[in-house]
matplotlib code that plots the C-alpha trace (Angstrom):
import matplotlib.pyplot as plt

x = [-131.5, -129.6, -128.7, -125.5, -126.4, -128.6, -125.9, -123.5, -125.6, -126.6, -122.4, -122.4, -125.0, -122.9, -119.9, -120.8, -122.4, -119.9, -117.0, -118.9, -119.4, -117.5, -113.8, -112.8, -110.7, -112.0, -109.1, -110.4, -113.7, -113.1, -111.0, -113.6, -116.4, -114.1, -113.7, -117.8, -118.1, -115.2, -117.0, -120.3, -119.2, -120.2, -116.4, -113.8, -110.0, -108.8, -110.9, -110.7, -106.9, -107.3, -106.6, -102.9, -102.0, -103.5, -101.1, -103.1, -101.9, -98.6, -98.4, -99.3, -96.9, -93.7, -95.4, -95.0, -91.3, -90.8, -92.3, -90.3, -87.4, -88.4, -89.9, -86.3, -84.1, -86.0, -87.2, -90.4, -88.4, -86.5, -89.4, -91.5, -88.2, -87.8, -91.2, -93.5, -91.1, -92.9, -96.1, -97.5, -101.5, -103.3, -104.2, -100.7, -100.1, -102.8, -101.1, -97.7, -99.0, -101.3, -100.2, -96.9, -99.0, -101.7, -98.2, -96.9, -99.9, -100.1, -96.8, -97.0, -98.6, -100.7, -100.6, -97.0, -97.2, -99.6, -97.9, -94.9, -96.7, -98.7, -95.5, -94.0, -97.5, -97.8, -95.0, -95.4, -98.7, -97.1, -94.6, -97.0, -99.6, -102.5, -104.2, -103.9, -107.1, -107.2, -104.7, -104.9, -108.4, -107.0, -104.0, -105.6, -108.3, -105.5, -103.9, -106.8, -107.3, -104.6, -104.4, -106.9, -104.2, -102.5, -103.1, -100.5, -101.8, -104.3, -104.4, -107.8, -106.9, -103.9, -106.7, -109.6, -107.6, -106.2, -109.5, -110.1, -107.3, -108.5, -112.2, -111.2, -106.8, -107.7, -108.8, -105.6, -105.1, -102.1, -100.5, -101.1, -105.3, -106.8, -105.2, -108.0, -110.4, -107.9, -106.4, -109.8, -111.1, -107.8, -108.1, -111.4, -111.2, -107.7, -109.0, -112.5, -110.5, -108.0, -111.3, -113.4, -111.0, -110.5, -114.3, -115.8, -112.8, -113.0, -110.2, -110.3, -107.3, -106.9, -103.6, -101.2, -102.3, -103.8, -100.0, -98.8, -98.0, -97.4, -97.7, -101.7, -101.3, -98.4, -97.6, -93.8, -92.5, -89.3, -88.1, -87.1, -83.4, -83.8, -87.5, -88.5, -88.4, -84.8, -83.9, -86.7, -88.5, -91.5, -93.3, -92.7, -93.2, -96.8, -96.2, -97.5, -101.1, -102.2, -106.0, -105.7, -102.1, -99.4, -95.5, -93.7, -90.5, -87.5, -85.4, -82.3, -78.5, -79.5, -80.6, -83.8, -85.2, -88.6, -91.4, -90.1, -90.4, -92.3, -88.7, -86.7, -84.9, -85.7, -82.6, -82.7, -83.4, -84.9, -87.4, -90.5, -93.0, -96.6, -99.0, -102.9, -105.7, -104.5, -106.8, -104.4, -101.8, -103.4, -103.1, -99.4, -98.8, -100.1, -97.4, -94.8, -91.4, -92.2, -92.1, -93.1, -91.0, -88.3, -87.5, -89.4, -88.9, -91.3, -89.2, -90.9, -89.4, -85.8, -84.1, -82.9, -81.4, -82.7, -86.5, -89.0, -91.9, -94.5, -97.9, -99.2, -102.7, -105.0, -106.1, -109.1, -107.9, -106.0, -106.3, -106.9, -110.0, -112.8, -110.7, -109.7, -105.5, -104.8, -107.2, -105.3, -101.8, -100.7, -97.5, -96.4, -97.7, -96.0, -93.0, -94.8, -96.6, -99.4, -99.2, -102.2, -104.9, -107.0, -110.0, -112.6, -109.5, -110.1, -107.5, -109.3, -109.5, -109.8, -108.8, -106.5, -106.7, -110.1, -110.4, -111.6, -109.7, -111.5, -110.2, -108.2, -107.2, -103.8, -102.0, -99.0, -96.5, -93.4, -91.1, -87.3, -86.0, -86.5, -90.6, -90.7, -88.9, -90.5, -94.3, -93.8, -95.7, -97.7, -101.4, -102.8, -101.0, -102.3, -99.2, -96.4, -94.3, -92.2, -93.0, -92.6, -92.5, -88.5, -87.6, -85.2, -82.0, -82.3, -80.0, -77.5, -79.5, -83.2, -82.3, -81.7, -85.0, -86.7, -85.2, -86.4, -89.6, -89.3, -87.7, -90.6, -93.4, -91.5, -91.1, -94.9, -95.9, -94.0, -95.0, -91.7, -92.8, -95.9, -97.0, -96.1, -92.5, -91.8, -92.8, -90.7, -87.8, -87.8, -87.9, -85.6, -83.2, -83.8, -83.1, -79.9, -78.7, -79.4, -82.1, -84.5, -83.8, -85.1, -86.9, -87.6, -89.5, -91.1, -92.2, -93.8, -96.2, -99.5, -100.7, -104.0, -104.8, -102.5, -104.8, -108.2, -107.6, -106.9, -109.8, -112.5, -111.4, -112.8, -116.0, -116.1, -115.5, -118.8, -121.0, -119.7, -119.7, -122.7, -125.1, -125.7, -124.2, -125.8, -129.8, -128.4, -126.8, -130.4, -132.2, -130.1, -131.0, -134.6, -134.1, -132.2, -134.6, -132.0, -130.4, -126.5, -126.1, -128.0, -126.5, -123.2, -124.8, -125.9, -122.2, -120.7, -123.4, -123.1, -120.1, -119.3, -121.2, -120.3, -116.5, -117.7, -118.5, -115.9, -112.6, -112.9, -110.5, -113.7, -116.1, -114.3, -114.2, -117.5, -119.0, -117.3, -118.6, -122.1, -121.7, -119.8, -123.0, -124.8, -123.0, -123.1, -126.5, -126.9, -124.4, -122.2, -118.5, -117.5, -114.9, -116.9, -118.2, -114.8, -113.3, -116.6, -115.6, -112.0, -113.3, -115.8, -114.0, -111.2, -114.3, -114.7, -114.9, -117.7, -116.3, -113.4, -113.6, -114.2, -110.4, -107.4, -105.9, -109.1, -108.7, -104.6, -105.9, -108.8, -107.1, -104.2, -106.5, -109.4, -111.9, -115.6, -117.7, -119.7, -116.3, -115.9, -119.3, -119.4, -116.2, -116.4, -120.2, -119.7, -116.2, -117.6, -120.5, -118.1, -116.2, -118.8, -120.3, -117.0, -116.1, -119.4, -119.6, -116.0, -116.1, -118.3, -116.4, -112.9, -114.5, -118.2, -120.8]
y = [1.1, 3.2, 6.7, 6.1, 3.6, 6.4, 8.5, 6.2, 4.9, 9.1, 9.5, 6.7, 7.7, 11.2, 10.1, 7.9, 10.9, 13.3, 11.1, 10.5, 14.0, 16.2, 17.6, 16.5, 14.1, 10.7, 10.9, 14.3, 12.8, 9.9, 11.6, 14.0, 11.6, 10.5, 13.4, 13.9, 10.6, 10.3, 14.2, 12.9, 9.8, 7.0, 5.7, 6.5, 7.6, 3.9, 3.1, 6.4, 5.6, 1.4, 1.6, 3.0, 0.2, -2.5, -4.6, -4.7, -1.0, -1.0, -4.0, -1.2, 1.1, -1.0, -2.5, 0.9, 0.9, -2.1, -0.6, 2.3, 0.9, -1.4, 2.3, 3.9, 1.4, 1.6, -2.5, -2.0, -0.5, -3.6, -5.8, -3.4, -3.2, -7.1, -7.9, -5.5, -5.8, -6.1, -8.1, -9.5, -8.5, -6.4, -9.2, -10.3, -7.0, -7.5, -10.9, -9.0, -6.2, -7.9, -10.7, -9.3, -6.2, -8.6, -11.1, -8.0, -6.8, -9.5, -8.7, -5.2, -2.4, -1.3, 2.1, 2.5, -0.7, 1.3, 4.5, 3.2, 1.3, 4.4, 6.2, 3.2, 2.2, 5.6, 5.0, 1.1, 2.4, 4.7, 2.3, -0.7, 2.1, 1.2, 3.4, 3.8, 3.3, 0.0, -0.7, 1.5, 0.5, -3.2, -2.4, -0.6, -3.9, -6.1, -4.7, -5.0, -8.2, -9.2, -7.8, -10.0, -13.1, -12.6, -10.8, -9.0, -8.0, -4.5, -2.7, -3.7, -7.3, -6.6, -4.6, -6.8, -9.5, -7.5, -6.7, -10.8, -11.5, -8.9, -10.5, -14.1, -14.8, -18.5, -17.7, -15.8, -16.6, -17.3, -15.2, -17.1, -18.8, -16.7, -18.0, -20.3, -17.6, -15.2, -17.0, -18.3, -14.8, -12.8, -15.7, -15.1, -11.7, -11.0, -13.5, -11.4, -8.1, -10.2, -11.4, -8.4, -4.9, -4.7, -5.1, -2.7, -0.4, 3.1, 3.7, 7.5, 9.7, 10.5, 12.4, 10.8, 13.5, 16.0, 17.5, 16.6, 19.7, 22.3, 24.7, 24.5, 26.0, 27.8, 31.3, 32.8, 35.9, 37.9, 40.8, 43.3, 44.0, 48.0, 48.1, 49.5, 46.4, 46.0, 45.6, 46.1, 43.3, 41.3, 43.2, 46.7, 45.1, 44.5, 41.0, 39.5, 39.8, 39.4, 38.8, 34.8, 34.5, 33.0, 34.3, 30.4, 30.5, 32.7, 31.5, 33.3, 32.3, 28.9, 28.4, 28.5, 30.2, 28.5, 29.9, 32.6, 34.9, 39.3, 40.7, 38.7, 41.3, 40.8, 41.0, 42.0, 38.6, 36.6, 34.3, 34.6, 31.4, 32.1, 29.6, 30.5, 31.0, 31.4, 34.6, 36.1, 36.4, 40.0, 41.1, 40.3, 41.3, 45.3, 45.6, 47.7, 45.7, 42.2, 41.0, 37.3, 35.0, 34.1, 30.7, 28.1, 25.4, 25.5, 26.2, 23.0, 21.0, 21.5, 20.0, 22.2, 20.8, 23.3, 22.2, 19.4, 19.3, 16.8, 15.1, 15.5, 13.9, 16.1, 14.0, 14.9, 15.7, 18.6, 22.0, 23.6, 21.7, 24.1, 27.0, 29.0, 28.4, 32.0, 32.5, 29.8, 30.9, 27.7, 28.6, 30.6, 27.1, 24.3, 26.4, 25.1, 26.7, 25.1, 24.6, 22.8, 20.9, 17.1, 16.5, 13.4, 12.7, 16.3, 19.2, 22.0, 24.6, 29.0, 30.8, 28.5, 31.2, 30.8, 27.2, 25.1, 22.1, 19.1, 15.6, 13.5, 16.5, 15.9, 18.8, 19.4, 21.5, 23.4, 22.8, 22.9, 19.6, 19.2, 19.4, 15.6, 14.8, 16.9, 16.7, 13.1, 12.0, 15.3, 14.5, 17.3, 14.8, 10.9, 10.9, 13.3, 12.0, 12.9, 13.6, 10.7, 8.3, 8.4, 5.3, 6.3, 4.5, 1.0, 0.8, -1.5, -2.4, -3.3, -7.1, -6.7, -5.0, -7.5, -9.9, -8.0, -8.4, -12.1, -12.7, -10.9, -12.8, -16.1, -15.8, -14.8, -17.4, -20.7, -18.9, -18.4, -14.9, -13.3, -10.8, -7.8, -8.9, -9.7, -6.9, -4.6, -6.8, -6.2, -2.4, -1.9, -3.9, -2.0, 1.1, -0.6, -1.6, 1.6, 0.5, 3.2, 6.5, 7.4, 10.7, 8.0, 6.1, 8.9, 10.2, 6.2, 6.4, 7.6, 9.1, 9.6, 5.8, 5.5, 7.7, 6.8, 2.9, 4.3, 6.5, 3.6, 1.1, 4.2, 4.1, 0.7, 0.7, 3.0, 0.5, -2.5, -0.7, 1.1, -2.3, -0.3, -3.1, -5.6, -4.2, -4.0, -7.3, -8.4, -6.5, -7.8, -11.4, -10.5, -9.2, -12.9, -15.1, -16.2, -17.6, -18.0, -17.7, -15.1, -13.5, -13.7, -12.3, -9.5, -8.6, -8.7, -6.6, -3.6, -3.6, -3.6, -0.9, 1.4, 0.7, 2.5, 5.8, 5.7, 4.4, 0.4, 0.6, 2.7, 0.7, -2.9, -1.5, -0.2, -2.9, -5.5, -5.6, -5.1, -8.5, -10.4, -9.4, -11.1, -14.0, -14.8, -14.5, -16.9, -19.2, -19.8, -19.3, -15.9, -16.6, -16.6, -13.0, -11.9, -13.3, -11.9, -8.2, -8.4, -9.4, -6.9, -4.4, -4.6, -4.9, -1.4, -1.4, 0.7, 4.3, 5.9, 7.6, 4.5, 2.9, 5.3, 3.2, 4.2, 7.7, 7.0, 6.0, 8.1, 11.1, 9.8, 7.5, 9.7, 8.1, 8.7, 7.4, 5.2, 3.7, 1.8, 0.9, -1.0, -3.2, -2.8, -4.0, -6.9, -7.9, -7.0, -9.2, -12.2, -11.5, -11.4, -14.4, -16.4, -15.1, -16.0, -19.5, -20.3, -18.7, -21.3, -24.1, -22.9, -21.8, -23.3, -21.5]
z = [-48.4, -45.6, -46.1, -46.7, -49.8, -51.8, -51.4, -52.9, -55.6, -56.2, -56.6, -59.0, -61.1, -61.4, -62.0, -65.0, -67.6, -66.0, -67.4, -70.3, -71.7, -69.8, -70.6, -66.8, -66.9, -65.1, -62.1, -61.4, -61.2, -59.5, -57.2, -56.4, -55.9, -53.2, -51.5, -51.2, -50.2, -47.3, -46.1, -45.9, -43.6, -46.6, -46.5, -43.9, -45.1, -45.0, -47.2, -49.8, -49.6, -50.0, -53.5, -53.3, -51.3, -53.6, -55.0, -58.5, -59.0, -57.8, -60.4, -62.9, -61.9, -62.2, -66.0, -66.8, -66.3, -68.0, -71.0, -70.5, -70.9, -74.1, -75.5, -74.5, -76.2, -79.2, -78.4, -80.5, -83.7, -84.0, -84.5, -86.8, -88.9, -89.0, -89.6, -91.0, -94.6, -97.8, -98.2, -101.6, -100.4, -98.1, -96.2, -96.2, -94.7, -92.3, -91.0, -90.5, -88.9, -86.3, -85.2, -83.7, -82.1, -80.4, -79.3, -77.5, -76.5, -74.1, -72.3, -72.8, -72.1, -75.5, -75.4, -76.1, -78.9, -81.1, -80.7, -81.8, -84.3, -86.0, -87.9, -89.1, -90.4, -92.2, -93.6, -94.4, -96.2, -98.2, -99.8, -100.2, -101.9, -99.5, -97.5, -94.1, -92.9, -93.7, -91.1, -88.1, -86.5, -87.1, -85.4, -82.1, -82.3, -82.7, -79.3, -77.3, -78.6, -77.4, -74.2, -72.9, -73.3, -70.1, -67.1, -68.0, -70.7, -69.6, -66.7, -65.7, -65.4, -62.9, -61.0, -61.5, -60.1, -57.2, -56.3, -56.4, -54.1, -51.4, -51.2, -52.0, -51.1, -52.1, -55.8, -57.3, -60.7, -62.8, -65.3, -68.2, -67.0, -69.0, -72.2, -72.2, -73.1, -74.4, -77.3, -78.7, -78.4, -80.0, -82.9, -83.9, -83.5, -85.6, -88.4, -88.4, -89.3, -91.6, -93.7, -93.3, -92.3, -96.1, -96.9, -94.2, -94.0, -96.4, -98.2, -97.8, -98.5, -94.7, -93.2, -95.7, -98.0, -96.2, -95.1, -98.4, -100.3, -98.0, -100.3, -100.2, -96.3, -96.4, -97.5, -98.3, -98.8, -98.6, -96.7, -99.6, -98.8, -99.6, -97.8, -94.3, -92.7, -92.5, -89.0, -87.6, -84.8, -86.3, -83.8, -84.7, -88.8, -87.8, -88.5, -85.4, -84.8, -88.5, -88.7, -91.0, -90.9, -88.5, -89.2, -88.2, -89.3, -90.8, -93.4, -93.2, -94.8, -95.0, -91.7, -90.0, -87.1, -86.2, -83.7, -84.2, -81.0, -81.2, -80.5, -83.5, -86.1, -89.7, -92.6, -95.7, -98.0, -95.1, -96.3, -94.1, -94.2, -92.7, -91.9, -93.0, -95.6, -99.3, -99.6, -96.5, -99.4, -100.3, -97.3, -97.1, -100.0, -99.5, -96.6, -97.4, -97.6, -98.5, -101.4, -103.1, -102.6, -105.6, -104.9, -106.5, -103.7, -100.2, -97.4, -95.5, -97.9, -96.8, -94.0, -91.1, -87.8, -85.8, -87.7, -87.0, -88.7, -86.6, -86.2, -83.0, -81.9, -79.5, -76.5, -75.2, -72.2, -73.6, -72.0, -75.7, -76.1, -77.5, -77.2, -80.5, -81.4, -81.5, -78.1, -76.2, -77.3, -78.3, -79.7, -76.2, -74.1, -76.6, -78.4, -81.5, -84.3, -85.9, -89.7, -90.8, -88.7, -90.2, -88.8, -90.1, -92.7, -94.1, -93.5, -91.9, -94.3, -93.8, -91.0, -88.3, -85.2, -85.2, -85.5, -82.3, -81.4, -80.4, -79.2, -82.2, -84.6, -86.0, -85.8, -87.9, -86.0, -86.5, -83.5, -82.2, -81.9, -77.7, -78.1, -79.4, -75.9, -74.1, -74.8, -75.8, -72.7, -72.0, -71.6, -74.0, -76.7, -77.5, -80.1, -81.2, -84.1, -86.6, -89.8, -92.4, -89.2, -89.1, -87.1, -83.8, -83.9, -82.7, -78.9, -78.3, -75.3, -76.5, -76.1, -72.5, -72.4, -74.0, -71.6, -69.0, -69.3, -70.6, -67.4, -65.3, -67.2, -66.9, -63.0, -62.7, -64.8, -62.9, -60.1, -58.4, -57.4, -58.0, -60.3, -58.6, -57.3, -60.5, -62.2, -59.1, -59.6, -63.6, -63.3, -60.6, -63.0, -66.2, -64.2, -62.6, -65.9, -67.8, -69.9, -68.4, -66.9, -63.5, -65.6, -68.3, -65.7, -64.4, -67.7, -68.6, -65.2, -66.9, -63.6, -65.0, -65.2, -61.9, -59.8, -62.0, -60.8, -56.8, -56.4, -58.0, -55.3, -53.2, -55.1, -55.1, -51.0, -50.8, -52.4, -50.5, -47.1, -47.6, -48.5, -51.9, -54.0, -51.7, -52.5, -56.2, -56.5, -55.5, -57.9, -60.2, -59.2, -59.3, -62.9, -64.3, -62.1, -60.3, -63.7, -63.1, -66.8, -67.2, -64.8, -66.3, -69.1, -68.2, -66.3, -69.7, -71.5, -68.7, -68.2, -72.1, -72.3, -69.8, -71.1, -74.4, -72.6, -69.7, -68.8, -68.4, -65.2, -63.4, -65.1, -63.8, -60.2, -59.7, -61.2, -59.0, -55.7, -57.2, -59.1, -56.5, -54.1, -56.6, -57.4, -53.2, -52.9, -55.3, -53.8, -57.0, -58.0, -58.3, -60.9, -64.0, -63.1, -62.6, -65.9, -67.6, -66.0, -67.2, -70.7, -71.4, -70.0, -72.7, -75.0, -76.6, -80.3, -80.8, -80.3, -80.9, -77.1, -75.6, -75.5, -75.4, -78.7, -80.6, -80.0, -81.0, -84.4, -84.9, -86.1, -88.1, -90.0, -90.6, -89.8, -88.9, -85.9, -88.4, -89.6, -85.9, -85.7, -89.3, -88.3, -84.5, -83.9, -85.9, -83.5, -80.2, -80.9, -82.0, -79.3, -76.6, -78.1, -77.8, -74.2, -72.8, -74.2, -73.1, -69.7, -67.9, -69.4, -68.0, -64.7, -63.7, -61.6]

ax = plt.figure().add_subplot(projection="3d")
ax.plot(x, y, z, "-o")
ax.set_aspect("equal")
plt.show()
């Protein structure tokens, strides 16, 4: 191999551990494996920058908006609220809950689906007395599964296929050709965690009780009304670096003041609800001018307007990662003080300024009513919601929505335009006609897959330009003996793999040109090997960290690593199996 190909293959075989098991986030990664590579001369800047340009991406982009405006007019609500309803068995509630998620899922962005999805199936569990556990991981599986219906249906296929068109303009695919694969694959898979989620599933206690009482992690007391503290600030009280406890809200006349700020005045009577070990209670109790609180009822149990009490899910890429709460000043960053935090199902118990936070805690915050809005798309958060999942009103205009993106897929699928006109064409309407915001669309582009997707074509470009996926692809060949099955194979199996550790949009792209150099040498079809890279791409089952609905679910349902691998090893193998017996049938080497 030339220089130029070590060096690409060396940048490679970086960037896959570094996304693995470091906090970087893989854009940043990706994006900086470009930058090494366009400065040592492997890639020029036409092709770093290819991938903005490719139409796969832009695709994306305007998906994004569409689901935007569905998310905006509350178009998901309406079918949780008319089909979820009340089921006679947990299988029955299996059947209601997944086959409507894996139906969307092939139109529409997952991500978004199972957000939505999560509160109202807290809630769902709560009234039908079954835990939650045994319906979150089915309901993330049941959106992938059903993502690999259309090429709609993920982001990798849109890219996959855009990276199809740029090598081979005579092979472009239609909207609904996967189907052929895609149905018999979601089938199995959805009646495989019908028949067995309930069987391999725990059926811990998880969040639903964790944030229960708040009593258990929160501490009240009043300010004596003939005491010291009497107009003083909660700074000058020596209430606001306490060692165990956070001071979160103020009670006051029947209202509340919540995050409360070092300069507030305290009143005589005012209610004072702190957030922290039980044992902390001594302490508050030896400071002059506070008293125990009289009232029998927990403040968190009232309603206040100015109040919201919510879950929020910590991605991991959030900045807080490893960093103590009280370290990192939360509260100053988010406006939001942290009540309790679940981890493994298990609320974290002891002191909460010193805990660490690591990807998929639940954190339950106290907050003003704009942080829902505000953080709702942040990327330190998988999923902010309110407590007790309460349902946003459903808008006059989710029909509209939904005919949106009917119309969209119907015009990519007769082929009167293609994919990505259709797709610009939907979201410039559902911004036209008010169904999205211009900051609602902005707020819907996940940048982070966006710019992930654009710097891999980069990658990509090194290995083609540089010969490295050439030598590989041989290598490769020499490994299957020239075996076009076992070739195909083998695709599935890495690339399944490496969609476990990393993102499956990286994974699909730097893969590609390596297995198309393969498949020419050995003068067959490159279509299998493409379908086969779209498929096992969207195969991640395994871990929690290896799909970004995993990690959604994780947290809220409590689960443990071991939990994915007893239902997931058993689907991705079924899966796999189906896929690679189907895909030479619908498109021979």
């Amino acid at each position: 191999m030339s220089l130029d190909a070590w060096i690409a293959v060396g940048v490679v075989l970086t960037i896959f551990p570094l996304m693995a098991f470091s906090r970087l986030g893989p854009d940043i990664i990706l994006l900086g494996a470009v930058i090494v590579l366009m400065t040592l001369g492997v890639i020029d800047p036409q092709q770093a920058l290819g991938g903005f340009s490719n139409s796969g991406l832009f695709t994306v982009a305007f998906m994004y908006v569409l689901v935007a405006s569905i998310r905006e007019t509350g178009g998901i609500d309406l079918i949780i609220r008319y089909v979820l309803k009340r089921p006679k068995s947990e299988r029955g509630a299996l059947v209601r809950l997944l086959l409507p998620v894996a139906s969307l899922s092939g139109f529409v962005n997952n991500t978004p689906v199972v957000a939505t999805y999560i509160p109202a199936v807290m809630s769902w569990s709560r009234r039908l007395r079954l835990s939650p556990q045994r319906l979150l991981m089915p309901l993330s599986f049941a959106s992938i599964l059903g993502g690999t219906i259309t090429l709609f249906g993920t982001s990798t296929n849109l890219v996959v296929h855009g990276l199809l068109l740029e090598r081979y303009p005579e092979l472009g695919m239609g909207l609904l050709d996967l189907a052929w694969v895609g149905v018999p694959v979601a089938v199995v898979g959805l009646s495989y965690l019908i028949l067995f989620g309930p069987r391999l599933l725990p059926a811990r206690e998880g969040l639903a009780n964790a944030f229960a009482n708040p009593r258990e992690f929160t501490i009240e007391m009043e300010v004596d009304p003939a005491g010291v503290l009497v107009d003083r600030t909660v700074e000058e009280a020596g209430l606001r670096h306490l060692q165990e406890l956070f001071l979160v809200e103020i009670e006051r006349a029947g209202n509340v003041v919540s995050v409360v700020g070092p300069g507030e005045q305290l009143k005589g009577g005012d209610r004072l609800v702190f957030a922290g070990t039980s044992d902390a209670a001594v302490e508050l109790q030896q400071i002059r001018g506070l008293i125990p609180s009289r009232d029998g009822t927990s403040s968190l149990e009232k309603e206040f307007k100015e109040r919201r009490l919510v879950e929020a899910v910590v991605s991991n890429q959030c900045q807080f990662i490893g960093q103590r709460i009280r370290d990192g000043h939360f509260r100053t960053l988010y406006g939001a003080a942290v009540l309790a935090i679940c981890r493994g199902g298990e609320r974290v118990k002891g002191n909460l300024g010193q805990v660490r936070l690591q990807p998929a805690d639940v954190l339950l915050l106290e907050a003003r009513p704009p942080f829902i809005e505000r953080h709702r798309q942040s990327r330190d958060f998988l999923l902010i919601s309110e407590l007790n999942g309460a349902a946003r009103p459903i808008h006059e205009k989710a029909p509209l929505a939904w005919g949106l993106l009917l119309g969209a897929v119907l015009l990519a699928a007769f082929g009167v335009l293609s994919m990505l006109n259709a797709a610009m064409l939907g979201a410039a309407l559902a911004l036209l006609t008010g169904c999205c915001s211009v900051g609602a669309a902005k707020r819907g582009l996940d940048t982070q897959v966006l710019l992930t997707i654009a710097a891999s074509f980069g990658v990509g470009a090194a290995l083609q330009s540089s010969g490295a996926a050439g030598v590989i692809g041989g290598g490769v060949l020499t490994l299957v003996a020239g075996n076009p099955l076992l070739l195909l194979i083998g695709t599935y199996c890495v690339v399944a793999l490496l969609t476990e550790l990393v993102t499956n949009n990286a994974a699909a792209v730097i893969i590609f040109p390596v297995v198309m150099s393969a498949a020419e040498s050995l003068g067959v079809s490159p279509m299998p090997y493409v379908v086969a890279v779209m498929f096992a791409a969207s195969a991640s089952f395994l871990t929690p960290i290896g799909y970004q609905t995993n990690l959604m679910v994780y947290g809220p349902g409590g689960y443990r690593v071991s939990d994915f691998l007893r239902l997931g090893s058993g689907l991705n193998i079924l899966t796999g199996a189906i896929a690679l017996v189907l895909i030479p049938l619908v498109w021979p080497f």
